[in-house]
Backbone as CSV, one residue per row, in Angstrom:
resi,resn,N_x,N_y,N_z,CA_x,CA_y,CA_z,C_x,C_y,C_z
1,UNK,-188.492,-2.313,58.346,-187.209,-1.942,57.778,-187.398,-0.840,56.727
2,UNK,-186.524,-0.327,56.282,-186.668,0.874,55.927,-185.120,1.088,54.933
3,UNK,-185.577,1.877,53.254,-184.597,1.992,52.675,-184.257,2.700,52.045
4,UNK,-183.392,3.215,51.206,-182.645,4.156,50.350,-182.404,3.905,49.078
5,UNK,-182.846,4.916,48.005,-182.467,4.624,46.462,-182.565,6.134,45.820
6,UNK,-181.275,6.080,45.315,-181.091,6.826,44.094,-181.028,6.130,42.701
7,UNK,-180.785,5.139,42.677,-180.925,4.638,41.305,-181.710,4.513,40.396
8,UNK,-181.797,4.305,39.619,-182.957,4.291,38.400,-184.057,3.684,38.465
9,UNK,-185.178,3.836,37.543,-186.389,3.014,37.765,-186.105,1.859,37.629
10,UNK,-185.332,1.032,36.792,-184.861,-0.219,36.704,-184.221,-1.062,37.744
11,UNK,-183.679,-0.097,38.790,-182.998,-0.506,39.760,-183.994,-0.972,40.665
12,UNK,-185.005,-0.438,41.012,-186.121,-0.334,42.042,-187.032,-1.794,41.582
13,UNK,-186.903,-1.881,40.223,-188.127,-2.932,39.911,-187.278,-4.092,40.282
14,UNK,-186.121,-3.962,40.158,-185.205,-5.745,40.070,-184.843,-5.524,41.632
15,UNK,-184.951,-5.015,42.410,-184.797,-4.818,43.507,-185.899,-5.644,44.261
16,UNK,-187.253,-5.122,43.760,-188.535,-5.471,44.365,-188.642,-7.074,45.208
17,UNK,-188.215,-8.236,44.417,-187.903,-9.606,45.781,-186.973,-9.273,46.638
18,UNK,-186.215,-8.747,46.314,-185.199,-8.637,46.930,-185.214,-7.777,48.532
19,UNK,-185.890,-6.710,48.493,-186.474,-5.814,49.359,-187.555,-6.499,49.746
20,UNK,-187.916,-7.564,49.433,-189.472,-7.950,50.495,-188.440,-9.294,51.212
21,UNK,-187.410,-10.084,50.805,-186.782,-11.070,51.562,-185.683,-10.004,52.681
22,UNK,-185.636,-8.395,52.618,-184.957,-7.893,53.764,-186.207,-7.516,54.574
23,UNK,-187.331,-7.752,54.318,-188.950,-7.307,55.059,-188.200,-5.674,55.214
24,UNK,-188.458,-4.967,54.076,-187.846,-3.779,53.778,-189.887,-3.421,53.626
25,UNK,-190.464,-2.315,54.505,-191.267,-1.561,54.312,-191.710,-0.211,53.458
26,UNK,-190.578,0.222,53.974,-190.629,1.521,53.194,-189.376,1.872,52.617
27,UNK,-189.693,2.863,51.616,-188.584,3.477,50.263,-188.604,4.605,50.283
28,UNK,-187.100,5.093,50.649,-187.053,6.743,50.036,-186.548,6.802,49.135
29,UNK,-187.248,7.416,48.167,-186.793,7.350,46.357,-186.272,8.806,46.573
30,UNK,-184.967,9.388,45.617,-185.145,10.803,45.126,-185.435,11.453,44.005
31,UNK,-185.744,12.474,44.514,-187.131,13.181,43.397,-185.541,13.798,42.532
32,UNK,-184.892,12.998,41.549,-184.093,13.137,40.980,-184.007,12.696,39.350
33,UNK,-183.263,12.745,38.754,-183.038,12.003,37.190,-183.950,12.918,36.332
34,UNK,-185.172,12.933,36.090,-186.028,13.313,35.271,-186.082,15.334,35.445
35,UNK,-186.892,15.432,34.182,-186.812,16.894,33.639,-188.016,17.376,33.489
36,UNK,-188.872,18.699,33.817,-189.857,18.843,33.243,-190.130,18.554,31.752
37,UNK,-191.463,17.955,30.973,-192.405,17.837,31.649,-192.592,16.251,32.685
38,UNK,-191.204,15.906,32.836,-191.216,14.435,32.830,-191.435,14.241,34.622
39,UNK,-191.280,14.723,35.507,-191.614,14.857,37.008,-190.268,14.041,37.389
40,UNK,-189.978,13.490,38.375,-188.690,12.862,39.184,-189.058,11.372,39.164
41,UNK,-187.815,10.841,39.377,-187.864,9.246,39.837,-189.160,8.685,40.867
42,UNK,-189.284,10.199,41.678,-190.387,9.578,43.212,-191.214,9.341,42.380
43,UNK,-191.333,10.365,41.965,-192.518,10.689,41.097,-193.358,9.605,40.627
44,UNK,-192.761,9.065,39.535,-192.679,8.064,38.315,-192.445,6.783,38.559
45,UNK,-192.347,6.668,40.092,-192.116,4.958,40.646,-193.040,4.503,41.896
46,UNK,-193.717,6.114,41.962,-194.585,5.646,43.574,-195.885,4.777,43.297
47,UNK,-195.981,4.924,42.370,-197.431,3.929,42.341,-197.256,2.675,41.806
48,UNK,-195.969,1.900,41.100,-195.777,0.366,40.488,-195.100,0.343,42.169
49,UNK,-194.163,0.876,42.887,-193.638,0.221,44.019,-194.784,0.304,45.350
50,UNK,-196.087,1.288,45.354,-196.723,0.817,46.050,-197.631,-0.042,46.073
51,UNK,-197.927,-0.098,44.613,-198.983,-1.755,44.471,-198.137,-2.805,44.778
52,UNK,-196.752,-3.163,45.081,-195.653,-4.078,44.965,-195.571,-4.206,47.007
53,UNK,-196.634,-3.362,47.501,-196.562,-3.140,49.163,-195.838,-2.308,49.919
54,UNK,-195.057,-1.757,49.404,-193.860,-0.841,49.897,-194.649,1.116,49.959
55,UNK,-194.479,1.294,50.964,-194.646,2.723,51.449,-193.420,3.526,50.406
56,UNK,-193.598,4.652,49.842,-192.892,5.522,49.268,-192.639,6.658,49.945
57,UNK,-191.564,7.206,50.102,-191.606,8.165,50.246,-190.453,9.287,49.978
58,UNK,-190.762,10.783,49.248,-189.835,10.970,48.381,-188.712,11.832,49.324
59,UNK,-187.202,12.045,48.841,-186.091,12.861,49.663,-185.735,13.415,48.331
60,UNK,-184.569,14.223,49.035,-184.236,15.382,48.237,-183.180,14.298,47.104
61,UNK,-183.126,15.251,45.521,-182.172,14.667,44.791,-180.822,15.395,44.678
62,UNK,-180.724,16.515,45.674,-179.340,17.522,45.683,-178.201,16.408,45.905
63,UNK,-178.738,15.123,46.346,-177.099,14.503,46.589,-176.448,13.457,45.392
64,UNK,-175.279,13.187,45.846,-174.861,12.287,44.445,-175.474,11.261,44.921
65,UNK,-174.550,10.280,43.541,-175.253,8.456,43.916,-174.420,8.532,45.542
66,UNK,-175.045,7.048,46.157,-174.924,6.590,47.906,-174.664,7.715,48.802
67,UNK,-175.412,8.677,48.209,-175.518,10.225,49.527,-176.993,10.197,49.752
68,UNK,-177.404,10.661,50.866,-178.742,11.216,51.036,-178.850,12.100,51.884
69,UNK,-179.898,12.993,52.412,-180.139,13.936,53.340,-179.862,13.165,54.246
70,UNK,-178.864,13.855,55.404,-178.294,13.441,56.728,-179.361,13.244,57.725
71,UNK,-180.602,14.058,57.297,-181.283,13.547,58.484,-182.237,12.244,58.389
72,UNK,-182.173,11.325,57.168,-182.714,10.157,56.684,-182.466,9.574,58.113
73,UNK,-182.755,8.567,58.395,-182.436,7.268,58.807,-183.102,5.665,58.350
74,UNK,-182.047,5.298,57.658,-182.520,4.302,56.882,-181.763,2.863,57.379
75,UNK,-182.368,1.508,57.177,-181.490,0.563,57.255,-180.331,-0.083,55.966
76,UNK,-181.108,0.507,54.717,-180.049,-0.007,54.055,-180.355,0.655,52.655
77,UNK,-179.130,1.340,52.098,-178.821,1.797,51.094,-178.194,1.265,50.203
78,UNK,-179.582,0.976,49.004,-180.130,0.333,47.914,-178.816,0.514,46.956
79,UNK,-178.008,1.702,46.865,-177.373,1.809,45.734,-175.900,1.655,46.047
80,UNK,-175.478,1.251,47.057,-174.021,0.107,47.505,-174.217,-1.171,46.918
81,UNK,-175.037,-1.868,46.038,-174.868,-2.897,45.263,-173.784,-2.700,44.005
82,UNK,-173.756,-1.334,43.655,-172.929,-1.030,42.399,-171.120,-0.514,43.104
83,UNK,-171.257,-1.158,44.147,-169.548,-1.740,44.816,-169.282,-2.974,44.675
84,UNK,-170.241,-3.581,44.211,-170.205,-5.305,43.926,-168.876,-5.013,42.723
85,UNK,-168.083,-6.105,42.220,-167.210,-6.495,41.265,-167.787,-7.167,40.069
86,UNK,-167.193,-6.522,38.764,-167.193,-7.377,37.372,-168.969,-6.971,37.163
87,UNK,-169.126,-5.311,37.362,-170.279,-4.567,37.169,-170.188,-4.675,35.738
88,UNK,-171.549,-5.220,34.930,-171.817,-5.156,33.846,-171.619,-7.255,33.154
89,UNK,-170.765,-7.495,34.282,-170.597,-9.303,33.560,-171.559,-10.284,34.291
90,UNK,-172.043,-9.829,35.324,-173.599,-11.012,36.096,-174.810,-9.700,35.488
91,UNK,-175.854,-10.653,35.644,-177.077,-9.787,35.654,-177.314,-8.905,37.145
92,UNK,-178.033,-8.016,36.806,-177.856,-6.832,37.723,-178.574,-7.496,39.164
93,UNK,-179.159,-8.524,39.280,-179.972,-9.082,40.398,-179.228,-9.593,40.889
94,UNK,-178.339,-10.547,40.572,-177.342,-11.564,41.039,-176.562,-10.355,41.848
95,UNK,-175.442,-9.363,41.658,-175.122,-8.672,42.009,-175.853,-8.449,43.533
96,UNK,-177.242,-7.874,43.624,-177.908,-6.843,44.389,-177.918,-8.077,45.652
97,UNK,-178.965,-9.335,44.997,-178.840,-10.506,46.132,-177.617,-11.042,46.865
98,UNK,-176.224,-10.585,45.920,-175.057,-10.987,46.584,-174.994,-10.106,47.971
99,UNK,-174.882,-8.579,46.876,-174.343,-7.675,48.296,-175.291,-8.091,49.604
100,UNK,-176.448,-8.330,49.216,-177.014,-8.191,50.758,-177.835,-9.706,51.196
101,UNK,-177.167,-10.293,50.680,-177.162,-12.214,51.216,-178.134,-12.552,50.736
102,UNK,-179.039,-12.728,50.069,-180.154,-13.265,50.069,-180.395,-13.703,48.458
103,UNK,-181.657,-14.665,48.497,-181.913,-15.454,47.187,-182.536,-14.220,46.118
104,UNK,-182.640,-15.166,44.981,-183.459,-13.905,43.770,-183.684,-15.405,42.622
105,UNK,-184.299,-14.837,42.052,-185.236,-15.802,40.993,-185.456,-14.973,39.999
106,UNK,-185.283,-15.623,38.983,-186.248,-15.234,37.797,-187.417,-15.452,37.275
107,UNK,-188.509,-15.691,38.500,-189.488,-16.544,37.975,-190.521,-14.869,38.136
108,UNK,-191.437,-14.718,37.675,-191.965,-13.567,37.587,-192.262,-13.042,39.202
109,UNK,-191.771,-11.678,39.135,-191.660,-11.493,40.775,-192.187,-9.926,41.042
110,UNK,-193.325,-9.829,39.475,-193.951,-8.256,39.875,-195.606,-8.818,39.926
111,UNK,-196.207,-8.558,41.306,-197.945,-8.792,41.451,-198.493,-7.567,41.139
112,UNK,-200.133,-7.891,41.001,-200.771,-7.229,41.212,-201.247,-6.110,39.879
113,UNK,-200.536,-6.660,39.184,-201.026,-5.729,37.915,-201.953,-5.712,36.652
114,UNK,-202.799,-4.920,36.854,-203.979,-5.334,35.728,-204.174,-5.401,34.444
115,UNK,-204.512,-6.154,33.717,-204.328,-6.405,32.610,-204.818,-5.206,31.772
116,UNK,-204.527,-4.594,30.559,-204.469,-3.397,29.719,-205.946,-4.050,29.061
117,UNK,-206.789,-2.298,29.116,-208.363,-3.039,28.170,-208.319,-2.442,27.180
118,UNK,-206.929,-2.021,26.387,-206.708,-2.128,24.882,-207.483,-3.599,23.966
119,UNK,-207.747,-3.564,23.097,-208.458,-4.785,22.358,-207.099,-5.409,21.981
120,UNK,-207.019,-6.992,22.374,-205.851,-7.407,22.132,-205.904,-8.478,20.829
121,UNK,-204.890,-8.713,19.805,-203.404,-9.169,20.660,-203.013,-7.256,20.423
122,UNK,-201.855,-7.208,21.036,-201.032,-5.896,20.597,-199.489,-6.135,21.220
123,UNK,-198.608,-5.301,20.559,-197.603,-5.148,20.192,-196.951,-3.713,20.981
124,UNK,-195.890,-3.912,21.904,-195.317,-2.895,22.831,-193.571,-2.576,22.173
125,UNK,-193.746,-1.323,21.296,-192.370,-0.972,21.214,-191.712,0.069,22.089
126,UNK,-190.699,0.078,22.999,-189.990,0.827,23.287,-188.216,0.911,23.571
127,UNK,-187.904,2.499,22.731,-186.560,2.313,22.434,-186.237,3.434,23.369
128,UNK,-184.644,3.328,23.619,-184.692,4.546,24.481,-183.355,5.558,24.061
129,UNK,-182.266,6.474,24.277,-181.484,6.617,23.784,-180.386,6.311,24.366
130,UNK,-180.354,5.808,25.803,-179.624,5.045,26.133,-179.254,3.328,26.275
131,UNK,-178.242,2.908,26.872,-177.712,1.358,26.128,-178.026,1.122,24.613
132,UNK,-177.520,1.661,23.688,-177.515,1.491,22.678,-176.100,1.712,21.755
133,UNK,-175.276,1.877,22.751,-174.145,1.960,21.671,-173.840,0.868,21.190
134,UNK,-173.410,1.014,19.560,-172.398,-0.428,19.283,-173.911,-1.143,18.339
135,UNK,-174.923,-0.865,18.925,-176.140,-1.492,18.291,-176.407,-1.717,16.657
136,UNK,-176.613,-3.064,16.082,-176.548,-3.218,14.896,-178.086,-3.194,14.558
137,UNK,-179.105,-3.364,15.747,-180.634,-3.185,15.201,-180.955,-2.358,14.020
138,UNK,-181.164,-3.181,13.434,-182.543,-2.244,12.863,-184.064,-1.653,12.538
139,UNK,-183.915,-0.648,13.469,-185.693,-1.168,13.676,-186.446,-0.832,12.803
140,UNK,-186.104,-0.615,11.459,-187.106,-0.034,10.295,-187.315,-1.637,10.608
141,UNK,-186.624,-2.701,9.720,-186.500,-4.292,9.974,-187.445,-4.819,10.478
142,UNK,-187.318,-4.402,11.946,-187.699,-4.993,12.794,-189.545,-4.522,12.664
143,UNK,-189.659,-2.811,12.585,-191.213,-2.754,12.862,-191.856,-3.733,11.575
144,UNK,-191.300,-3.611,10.192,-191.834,-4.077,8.994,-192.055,-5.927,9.689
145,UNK,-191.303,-6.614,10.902,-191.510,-8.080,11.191,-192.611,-8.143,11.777
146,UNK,-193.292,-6.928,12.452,-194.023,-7.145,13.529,-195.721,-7.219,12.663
147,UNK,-196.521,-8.079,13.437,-197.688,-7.861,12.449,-198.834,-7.475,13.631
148,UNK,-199.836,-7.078,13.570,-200.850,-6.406,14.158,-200.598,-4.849,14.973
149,UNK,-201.769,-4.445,15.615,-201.549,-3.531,16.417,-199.869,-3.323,16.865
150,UNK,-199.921,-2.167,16.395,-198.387,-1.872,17.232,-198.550,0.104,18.136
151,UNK,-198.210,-0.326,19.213,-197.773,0.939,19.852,-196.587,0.995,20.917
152,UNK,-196.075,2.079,20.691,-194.696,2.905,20.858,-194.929,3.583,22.668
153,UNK,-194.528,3.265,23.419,-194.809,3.830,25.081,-192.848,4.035,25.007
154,UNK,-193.160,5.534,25.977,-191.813,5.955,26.279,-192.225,7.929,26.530
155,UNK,-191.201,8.143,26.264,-191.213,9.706,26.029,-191.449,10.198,24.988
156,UNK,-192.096,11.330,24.648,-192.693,11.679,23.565,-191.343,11.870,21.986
157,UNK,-190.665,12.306,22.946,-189.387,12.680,21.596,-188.746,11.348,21.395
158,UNK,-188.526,10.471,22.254,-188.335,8.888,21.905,-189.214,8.481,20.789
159,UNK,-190.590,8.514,20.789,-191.447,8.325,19.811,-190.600,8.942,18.626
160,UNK,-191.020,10.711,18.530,-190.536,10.917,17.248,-189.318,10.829,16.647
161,UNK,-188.166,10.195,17.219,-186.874,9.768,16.790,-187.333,8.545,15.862
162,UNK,-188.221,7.360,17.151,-188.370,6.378,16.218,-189.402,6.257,15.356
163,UNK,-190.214,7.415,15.007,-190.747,7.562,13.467,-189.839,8.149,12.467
164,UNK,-189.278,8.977,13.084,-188.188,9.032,11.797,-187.198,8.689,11.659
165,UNK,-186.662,7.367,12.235,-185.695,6.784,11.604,-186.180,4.979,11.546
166,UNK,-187.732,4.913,11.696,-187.850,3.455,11.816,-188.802,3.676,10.993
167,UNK,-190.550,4.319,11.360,-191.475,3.857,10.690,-192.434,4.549,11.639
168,UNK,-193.822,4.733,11.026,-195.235,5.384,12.091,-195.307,4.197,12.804
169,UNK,-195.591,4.528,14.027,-196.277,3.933,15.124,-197.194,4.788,15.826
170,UNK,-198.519,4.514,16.685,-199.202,5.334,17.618,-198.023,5.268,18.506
171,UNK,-198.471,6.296,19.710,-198.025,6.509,20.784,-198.726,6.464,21.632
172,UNK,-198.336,5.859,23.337,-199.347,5.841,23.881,-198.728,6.304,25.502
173,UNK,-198.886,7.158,25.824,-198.034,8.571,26.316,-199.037,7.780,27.852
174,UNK,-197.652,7.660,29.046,-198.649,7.451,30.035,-197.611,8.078,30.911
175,UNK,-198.397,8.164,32.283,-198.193,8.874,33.769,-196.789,8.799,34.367
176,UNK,-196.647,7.124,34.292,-195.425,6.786,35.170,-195.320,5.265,34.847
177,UNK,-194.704,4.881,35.841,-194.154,3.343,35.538,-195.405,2.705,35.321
178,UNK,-196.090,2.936,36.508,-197.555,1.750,36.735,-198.042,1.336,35.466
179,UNK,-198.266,2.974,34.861,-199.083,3.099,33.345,-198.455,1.877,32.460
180,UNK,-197.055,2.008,32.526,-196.407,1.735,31.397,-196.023,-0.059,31.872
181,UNK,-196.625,-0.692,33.420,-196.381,-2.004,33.212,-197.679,-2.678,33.042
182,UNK,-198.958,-2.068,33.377,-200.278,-2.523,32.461,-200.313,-2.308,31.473
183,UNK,-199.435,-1.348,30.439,-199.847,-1.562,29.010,-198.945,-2.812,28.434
184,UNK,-197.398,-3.456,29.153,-196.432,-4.482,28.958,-197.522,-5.726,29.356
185,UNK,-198.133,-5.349,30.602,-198.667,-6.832,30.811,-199.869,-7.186,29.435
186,UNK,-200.316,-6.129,29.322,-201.547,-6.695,28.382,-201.008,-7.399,26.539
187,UNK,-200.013,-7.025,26.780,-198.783,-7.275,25.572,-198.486,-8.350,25.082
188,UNK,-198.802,-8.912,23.770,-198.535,-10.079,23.201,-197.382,-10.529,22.785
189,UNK,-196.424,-8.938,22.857,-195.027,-9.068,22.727,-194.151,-7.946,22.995
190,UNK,-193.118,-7.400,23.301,-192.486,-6.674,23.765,-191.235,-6.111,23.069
191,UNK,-190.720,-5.222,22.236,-189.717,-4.957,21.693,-188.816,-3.309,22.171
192,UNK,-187.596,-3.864,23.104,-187.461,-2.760,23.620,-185.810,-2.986,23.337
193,UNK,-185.035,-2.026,23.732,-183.581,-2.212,24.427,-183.394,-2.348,25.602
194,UNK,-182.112,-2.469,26.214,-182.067,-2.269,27.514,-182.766,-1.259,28.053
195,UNK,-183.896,-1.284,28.546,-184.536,-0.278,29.302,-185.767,-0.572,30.536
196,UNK,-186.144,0.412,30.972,-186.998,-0.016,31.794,-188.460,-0.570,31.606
197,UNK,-188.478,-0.747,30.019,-189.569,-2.018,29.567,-188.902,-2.613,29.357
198,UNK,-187.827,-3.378,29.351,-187.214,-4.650,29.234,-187.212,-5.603,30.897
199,UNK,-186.685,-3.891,31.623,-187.346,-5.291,33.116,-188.327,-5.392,33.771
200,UNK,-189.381,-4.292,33.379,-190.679,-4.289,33.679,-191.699,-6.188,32.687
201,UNK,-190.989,-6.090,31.578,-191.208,-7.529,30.950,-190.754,-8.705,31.789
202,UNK,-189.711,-8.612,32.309,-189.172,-9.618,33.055,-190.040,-10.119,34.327
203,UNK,-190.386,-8.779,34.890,-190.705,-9.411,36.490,-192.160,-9.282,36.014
204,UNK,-192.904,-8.890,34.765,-194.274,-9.638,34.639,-194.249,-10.753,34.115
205,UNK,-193.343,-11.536,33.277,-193.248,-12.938,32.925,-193.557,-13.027,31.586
């Protein structure tokens, strides 16, 4: 079986049971969303979704969301879950397993990932500039709660926002997703917003 996604990296990871109970093989991601120096979605998701078993492979990002190059042929397009109803009031899985019948769990549902040979315990902050409106955090607060090793994974200007309006942290600048769910797994704790270390935390447990 064979599938379609424009959606975000977040979309793809909470997707991941979900696409192995359609015995979904392969993924056409589009080489879309991201900016130099940052490379595309294919880009930045082909190596956490191929350790996860799934073949990658990238299409064009010229189309909107639920468009793709006409000459695809796919069985099922990943981003008709966001026709589901009362978008934003279930968690985004419940939704995805509705549209296309099948079970989902919250029990940790990302394999295969190796543990970070940072010297542990350590401490994973990442903020992003999106889902954050309305937000009463404060993360000066919050870094001053945290005690040991702390480092900051994200985009580089994400970093320097949150040194200057929170506090120093290292940075620890990686490739793509993969990078960034071995440095979560090796993690004694996780402090993010809605973002794609918040569900990269989830489906490692």
């Amino acid at each position: 079986m064979i599938a379609a996604c424009s959606g975000g990296a977040g979309d793809l990871i909470y997707y991941i049971q979900i696409l192995k109970q359609l015995s979904v093989e392969t993924i056409y991601i589009k080489e879309n969303y991201y900016h130099p120096p940052h490379g595309n979605l294919c880009q930045t998701m082909k190596r956490i979704m191929e350790s996860q078993g799934f073949v990658v492979i990238p299409t064009s990002g010229a189309y909107h969301l639920y468009q793709f190059d006409p000459a695809l042929k796919f069985d099922y397009n990943l981003d008709n879950f966001r026709l589901q109803p009362r978008r934003g009031s279930r968690h985004i899985m419940e939704r995805m397993a509705e549209h296309f019948k099948v079970n989902y769990s919250f029990k940790p549902w990302i394999q295969n990932i190796p543990d970070s040979d940072l010297p542990k315990p350590y401490t994973i902050i990442h903020l992003t500039e999106r889902w954050r409106d309305g937000s009463r955090v404060d993360w000066r607060k919050v870094l001053q709660s945290i005690t040991g090793k702390i480092y900051f994974t994200g985009f580089q200007h994400e970093w320097t926002d949150f040194n200057i309006t929170a506090g120093s942290v290292e940075w620890l600048p990686t490739e793509d997703i993969y990078d960034m769910a071995v440095l979560i797994n090796g993690a004694s704790a996780v402090y993010c917003n809605q973002s794609i270390a918040l569900t990269l935390a989830q489906g490692l447990g």
